[in-house]
ZADREN-900571 format. One record per residue: residue in one letter; x, y, z of N, C-alpha, C in turn. Coordinates in steps of 0.2 Angstrom, whole numbers, padded with zeros to 4 digits, always signed. Each point is the difference from the previous one (the first is absolute). Example, Ala and Ser with C-alpha at 12.3 -4.5 7.8 and 13.67 -1.06 7.14 Angstrom:
2
a+0066-0028+0039-0004+0006+0000+0004+0006+0000 s-0002+0005-0004+0004+0006+0001-0004+0005+0003 
This chain:
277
x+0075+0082+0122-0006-0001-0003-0001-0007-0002 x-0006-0003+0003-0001-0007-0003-0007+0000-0006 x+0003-0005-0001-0006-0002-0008-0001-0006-0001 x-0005-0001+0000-0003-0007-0005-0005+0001-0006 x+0002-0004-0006-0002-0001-0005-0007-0005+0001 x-0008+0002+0000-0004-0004-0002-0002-0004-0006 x+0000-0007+0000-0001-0003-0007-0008-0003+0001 x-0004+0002-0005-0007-0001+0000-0001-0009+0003 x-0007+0001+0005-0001-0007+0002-0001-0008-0006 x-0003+0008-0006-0005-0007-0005+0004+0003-0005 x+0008-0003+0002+0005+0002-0006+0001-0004-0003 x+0000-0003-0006+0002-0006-0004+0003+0001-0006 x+0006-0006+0002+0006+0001-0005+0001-0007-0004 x+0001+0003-0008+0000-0011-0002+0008+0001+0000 x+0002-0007+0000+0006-0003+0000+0000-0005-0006 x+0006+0002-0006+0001-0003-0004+0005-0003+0000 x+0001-0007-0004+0003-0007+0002+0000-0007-0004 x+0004-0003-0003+0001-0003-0004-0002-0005+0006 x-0004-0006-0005-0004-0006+0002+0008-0006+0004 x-0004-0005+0005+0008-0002+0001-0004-0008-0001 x+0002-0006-0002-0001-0006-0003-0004-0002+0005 x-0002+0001+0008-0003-0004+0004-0008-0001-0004 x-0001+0002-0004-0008+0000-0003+0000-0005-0006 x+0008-0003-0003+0000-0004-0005-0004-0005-0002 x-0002-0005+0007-0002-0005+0001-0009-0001-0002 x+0000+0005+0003-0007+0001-0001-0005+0003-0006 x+0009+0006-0004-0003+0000-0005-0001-0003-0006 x+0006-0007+0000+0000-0005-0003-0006-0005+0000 x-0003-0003+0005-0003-0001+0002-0010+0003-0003 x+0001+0006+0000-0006+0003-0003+0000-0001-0008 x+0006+0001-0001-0001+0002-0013+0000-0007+0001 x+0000-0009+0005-0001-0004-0002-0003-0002-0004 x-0007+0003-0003-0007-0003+0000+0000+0005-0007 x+0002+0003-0003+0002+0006-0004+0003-0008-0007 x-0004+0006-0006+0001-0006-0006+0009+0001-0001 x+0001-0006-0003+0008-0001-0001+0006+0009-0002 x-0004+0003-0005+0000+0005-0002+0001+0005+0004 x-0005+0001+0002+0004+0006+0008-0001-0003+0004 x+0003-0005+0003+0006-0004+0005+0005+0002-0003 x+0003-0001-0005+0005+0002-0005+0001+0008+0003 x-0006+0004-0002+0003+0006+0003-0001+0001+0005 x-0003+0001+0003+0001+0000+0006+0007+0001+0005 x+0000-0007-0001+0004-0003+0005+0009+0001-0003 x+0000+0006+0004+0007+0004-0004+0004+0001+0005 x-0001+0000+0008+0003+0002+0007+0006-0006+0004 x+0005+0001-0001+0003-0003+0002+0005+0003+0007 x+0002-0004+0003+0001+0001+0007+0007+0003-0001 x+0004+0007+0003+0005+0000+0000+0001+0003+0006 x+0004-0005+0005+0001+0002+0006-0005+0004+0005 x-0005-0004-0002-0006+0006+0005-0004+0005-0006 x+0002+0001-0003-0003+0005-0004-0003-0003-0007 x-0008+0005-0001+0000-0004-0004-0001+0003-0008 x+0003-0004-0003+0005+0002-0008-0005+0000-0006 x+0000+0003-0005-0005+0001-0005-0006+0004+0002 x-0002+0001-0008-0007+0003-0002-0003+0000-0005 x-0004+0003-0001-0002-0001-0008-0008+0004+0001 x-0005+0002-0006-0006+0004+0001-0004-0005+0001 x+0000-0008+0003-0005-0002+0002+0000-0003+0007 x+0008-0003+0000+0000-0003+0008-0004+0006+0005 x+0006+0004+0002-0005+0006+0004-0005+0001+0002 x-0006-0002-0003-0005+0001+0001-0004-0007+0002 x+0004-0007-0001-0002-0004+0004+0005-0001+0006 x+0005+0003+0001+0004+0000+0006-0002+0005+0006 x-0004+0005-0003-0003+0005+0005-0008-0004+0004 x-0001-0006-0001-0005-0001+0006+0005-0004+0007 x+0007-0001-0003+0003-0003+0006+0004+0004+0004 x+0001+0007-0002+0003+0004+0005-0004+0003+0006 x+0003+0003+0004-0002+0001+0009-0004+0005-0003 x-0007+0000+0002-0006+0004+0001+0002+0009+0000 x-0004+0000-0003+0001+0009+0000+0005+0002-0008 x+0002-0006-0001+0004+0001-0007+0000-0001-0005 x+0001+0006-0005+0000+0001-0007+0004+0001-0003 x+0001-0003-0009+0006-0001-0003+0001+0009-0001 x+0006+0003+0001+0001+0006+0000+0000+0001-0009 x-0002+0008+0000-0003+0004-0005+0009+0001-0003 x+0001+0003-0007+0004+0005-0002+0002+0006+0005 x-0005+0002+0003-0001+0008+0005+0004-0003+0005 x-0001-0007+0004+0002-0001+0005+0009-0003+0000 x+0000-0002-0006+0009-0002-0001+0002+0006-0001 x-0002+0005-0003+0002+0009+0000+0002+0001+0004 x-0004-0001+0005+0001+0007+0009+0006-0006+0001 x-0001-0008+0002+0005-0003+0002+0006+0000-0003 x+0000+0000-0004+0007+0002-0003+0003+0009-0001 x-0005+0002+0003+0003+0009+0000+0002+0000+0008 x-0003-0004+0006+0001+0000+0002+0008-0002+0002 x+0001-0006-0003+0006-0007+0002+0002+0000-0007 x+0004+0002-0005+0001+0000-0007+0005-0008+0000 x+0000-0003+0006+0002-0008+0001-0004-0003-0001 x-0005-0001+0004-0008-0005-0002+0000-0001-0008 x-0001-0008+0002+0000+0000-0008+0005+0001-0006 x+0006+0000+0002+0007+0003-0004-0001-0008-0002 x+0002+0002-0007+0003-0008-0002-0004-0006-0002 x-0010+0003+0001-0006-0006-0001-0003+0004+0000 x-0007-0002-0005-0004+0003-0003-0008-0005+0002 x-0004+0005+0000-0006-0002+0002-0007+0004-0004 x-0003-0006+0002-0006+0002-0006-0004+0004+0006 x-0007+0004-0005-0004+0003+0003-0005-0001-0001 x+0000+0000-0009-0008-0002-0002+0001+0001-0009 x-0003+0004-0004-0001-0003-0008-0001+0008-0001 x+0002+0000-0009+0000+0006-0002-0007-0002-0008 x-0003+0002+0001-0005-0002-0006-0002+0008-0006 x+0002-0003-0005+0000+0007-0005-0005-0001-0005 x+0001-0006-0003-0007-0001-0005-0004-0007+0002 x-0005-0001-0005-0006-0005+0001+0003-0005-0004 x+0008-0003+0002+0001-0006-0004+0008+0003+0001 x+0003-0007-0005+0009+0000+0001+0002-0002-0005 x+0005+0002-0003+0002-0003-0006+0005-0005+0004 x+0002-0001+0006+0002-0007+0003-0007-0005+0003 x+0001-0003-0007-0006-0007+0002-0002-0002+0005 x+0007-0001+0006-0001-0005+0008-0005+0006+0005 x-0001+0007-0003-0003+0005+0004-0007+0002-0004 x+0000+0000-0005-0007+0003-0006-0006-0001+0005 x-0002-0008+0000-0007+0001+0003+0000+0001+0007 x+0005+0001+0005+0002+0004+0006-0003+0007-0001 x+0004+0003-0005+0000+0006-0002-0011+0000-0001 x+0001-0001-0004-0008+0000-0002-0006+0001+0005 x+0003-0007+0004-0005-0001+0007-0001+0007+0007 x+0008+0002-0001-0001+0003+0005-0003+0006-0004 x+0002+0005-0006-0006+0005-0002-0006+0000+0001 x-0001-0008-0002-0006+0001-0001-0004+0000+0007 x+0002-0003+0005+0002+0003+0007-0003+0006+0004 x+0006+0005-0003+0001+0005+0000-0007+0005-0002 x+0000-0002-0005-0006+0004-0006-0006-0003+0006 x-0003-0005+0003-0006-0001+0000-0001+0007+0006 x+0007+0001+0004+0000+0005+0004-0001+0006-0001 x+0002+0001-0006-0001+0009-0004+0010+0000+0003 x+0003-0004-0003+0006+0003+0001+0005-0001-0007 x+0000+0006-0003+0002-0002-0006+0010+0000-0002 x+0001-0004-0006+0009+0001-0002+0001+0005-0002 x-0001+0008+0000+0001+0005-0003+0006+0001+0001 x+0001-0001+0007+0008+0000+0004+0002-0006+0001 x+0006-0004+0002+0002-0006+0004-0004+0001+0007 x+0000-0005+0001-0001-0003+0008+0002-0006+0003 x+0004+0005+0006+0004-0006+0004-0008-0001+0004 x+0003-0007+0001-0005-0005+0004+0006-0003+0006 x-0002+0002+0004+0003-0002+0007-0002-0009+0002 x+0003-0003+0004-0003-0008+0003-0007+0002+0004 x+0001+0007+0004-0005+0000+0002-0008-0001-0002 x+0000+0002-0006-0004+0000-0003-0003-0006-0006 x+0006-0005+0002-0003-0007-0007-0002-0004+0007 x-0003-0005-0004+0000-0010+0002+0002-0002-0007 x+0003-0007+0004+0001-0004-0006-0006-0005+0000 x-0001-0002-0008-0003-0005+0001+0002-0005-0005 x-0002-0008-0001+0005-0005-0005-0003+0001-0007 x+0002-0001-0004-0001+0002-0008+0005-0008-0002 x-0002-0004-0005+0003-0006-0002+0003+0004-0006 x-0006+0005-0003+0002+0001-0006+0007+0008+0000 x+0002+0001+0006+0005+0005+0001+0006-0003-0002 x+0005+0003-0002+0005-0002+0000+0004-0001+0008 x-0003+0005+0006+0004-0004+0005-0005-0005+0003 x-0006-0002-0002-0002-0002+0005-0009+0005+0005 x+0003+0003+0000-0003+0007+0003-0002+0007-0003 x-0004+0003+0000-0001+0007-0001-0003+0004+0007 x-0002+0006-0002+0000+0005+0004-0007+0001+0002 x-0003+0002+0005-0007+0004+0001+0001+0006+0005 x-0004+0003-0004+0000+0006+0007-0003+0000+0005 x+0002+0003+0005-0003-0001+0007-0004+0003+0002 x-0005-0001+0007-0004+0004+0002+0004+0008+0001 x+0005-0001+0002+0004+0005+0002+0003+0005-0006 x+0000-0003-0005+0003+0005-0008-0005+0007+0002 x+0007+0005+0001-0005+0005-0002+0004+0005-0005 x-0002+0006-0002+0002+0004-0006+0003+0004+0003 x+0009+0002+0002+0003+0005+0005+0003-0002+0006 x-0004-0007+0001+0004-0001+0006+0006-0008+0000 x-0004-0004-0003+0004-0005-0003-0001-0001-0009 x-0002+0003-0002+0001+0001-0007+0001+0006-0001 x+0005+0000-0005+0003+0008+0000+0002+0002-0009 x-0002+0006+0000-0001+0001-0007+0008+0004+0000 x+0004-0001-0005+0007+0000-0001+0000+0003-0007 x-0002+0006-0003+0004+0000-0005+0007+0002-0002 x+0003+0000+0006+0007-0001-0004+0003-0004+0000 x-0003-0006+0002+0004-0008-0006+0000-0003-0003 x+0001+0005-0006-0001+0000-0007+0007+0000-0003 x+0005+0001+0003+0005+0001-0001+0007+0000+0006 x+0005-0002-0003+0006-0002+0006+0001+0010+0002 x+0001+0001+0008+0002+0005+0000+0007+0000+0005 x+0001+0003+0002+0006+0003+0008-0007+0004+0006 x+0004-0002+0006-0004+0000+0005+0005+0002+0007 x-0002+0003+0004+0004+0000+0007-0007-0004+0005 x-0005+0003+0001-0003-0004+0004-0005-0003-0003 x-0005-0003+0006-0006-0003-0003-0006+0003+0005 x-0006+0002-0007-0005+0004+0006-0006-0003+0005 x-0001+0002+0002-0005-0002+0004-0005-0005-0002 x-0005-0001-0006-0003-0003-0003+0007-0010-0006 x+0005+0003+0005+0005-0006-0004+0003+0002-0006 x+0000+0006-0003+0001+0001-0009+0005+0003+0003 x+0007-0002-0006+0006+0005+0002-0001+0008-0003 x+0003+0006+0002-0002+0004-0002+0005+0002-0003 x+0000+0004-0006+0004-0001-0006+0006+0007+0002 x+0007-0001+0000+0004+0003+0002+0008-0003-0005 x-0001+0006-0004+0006+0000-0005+0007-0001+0003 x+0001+0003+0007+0004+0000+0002+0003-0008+0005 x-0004-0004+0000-0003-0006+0005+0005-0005-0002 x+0003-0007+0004+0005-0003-0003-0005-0006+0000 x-0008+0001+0002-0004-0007-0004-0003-0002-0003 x-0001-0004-0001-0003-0001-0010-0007-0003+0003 x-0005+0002-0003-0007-0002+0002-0001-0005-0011 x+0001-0006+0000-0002-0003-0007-0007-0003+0000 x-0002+0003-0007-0007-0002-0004-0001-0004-0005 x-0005-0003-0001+0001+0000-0007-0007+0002-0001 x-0003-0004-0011-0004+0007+0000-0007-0006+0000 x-0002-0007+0002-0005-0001+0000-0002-0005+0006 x-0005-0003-0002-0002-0005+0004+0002-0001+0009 x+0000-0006+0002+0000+0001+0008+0007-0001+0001 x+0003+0001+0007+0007-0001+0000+0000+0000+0008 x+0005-0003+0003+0001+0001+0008+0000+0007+0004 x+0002+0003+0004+0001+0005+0001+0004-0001+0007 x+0008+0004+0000+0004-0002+0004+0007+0001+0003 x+0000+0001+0006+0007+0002+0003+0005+0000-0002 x+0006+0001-0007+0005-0003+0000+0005-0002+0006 x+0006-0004-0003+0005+0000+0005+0004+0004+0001 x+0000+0005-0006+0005+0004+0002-0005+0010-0001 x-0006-0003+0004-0005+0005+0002-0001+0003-0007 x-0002-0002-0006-0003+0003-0006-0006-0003+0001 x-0007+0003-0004-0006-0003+0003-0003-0002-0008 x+0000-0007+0002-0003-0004-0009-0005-0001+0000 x-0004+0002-0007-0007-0002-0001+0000-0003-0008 x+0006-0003+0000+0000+0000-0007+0001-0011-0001 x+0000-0002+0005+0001-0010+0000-0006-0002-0003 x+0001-0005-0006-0004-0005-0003-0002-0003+0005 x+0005-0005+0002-0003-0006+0003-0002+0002+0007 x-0006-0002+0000-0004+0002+0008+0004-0007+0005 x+0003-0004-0003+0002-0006+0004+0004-0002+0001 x+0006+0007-0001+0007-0003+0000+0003+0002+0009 x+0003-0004+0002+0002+0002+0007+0007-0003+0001 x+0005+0006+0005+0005-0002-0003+0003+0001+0010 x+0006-0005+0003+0001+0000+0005+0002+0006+0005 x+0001+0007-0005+0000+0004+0004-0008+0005+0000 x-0003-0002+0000-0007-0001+0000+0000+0003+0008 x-0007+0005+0004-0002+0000+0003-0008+0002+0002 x-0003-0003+0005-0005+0002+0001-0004+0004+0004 x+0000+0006+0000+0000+0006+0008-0008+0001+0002 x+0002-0002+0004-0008-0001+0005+0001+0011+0003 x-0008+0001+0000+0000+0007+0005-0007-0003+0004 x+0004+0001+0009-0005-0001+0005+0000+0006+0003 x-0008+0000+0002-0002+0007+0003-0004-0001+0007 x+0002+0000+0004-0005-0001+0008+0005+0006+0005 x-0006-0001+0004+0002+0004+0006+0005-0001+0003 x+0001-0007+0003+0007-0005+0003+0005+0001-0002 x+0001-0002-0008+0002+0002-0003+0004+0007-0001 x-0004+0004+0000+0003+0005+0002+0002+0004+0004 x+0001-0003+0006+0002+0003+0006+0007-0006-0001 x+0002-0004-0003+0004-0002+0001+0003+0004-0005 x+0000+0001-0006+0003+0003-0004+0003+0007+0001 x-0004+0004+0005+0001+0004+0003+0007+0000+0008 x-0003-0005+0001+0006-0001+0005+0009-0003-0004 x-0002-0004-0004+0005-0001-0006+0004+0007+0000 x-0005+0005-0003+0004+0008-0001+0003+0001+0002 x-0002+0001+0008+0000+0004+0007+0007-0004+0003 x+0000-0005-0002+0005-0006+0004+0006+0004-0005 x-0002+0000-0006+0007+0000-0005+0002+0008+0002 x-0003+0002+0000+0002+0008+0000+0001+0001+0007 x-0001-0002+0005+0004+0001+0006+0007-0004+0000 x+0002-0004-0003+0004-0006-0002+0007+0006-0006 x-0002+0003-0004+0003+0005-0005+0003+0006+0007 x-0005+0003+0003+0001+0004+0004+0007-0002+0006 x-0001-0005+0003+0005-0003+0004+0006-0002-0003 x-0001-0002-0004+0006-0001-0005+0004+0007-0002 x-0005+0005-0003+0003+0006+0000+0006+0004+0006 x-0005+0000+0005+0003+0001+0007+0008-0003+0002 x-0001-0006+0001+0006-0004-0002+0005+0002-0004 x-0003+0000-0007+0006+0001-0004+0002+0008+0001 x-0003+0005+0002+0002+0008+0003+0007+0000+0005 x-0005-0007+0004+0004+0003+0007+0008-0002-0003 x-0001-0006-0002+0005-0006-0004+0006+0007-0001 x-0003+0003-0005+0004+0005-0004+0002+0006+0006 x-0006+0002+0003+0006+0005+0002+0005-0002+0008 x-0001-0007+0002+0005-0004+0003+0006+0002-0003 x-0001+0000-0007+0007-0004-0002+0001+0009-0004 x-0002+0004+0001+0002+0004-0004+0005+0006+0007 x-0005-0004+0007+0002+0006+0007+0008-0003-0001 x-0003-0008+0001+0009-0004+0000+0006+0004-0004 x-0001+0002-0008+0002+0003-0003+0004+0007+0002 x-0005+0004+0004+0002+0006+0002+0004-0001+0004 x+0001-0004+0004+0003-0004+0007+0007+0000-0001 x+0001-0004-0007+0005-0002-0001+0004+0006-0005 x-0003+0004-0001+0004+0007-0004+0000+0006+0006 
């Protein structure tokens, strides 16, 4: 009997992937003209051997006009499936995704009129704080603010929308246990889970992959960035993914011949066995 598996023509698969420094130049280059203040934040990425280090809730969003075409800073949803898929991706570094917004203000000063600007934001939308909302990168620009504490504040995008990149959360109200993360990015709440998804109860806050895969939305400081820092690009094209699909196709014929091998390997050595008894 023979068979072949058809995989659709107009199949398209994203590949997620940590950023690597050949972009540094450029991106340095760009926050030049950026007041002293967010230069300051900004410019948090330093070069470790290829790859590039750090993060924070605002770089990201100016580092995503210098990545390869077709690419977006990856969601909560998309470090979920990557890490269910490879529970090594990402061992050991932590990566932002976007912000966790609970009230119209913060009782940490450096965030208040953040906090403020974006409900107000928010509200012009009809999109109210009854519940938290994660806000993904997808969905902000940055623009310069003197009177901010970093330099910078937030604006919504053409692109914000209610569901798709803004996501209404009320479970991060509180610290819970977790095994996976759902589809929409929120961990979903599992007593028996070894992750900890951490809240706190007001104002804006990061929203973000731990390194040792708990998922926080509880960080003051929107500008802290620290060298195990990463930033995960998700690219989606056709090319793309017929490579990624040969990538498969390569490894799983690669697993299979190795099997075969290690089979024959054994029962080599097990006839030899019999041979000898």
């Amino acid at each position: 009997m023979e068979k072949v598996i058809l995989t659709p023509r107009e199949m398209v698969l994203p590949e997620v992937t940590t950023s690597d420094s050949e972009i540094l130049q450029s991106y340095k280059d760009g926050i030049a003209s950026y007041n002293e203040r967010a230069r300051k934040t900004l410019n948090v990425f330093p070069d470790r051997n290829g790859d590039l280090a750090g993060s924070n809730c605002f770089a990201p969003l100016e580092l995503r006009k210098y990545l390869p075409n077709g690419t977006k800073i990856a969601t909560m949803a998309d470090l979920g499936r990557a890490t269910e898929i490879n529970p090594r991706f990402l061992s050991g570094f932590y990566s932002d995704t976007g912000l966790t917004l609970r009230t119209a203000g913060d009782s940490y000063k450096q965030n208040d009129s953040l906090a403020k600007e974006l409900a107000r934001q928010l509200e012009k939308r009809d999109i109210t704080l009854k519940n938290p909302k994660v806000i993904y990168f997808d969905a902000l620009e940055l623009k310069e603010d003197k009177d901010s504490s970093y330099g910078l504040a937030y604006v919504l995008s053409d692109k914000a929308e209610l569901g798709k990149n803004i996501i209404d959360a009320p479970e991060l109200v509180k610290n819970y246990q977790f095994k996976i993360i759902g589809e929409k990015g929120i961990p979903i709440a599992d007593n028996e889970g070894g992750r900890i998804c951490y809240t706190k109860q007001d104002g804006l806050s990061g929203f973000y992959l731990g390194r040792y895969s708990g998922v926080l939305s509880n960080s003051r400081n929107l500008a802290d960035s620290l060298d195990y820092g990463r930033v995960v690009g998700v690219r989606t094209s056709e090319a793309g993914s017929q490579k990624i699909l040969d990538d498969f196709l390569n490894e799983q014929n690669a697993i299979k011949e190795k099997y075969i091998k290690d089979m024959k390997t054994l029962r080599d050595r097990i006839d030899s066995e019999i041979k000898r008894n």
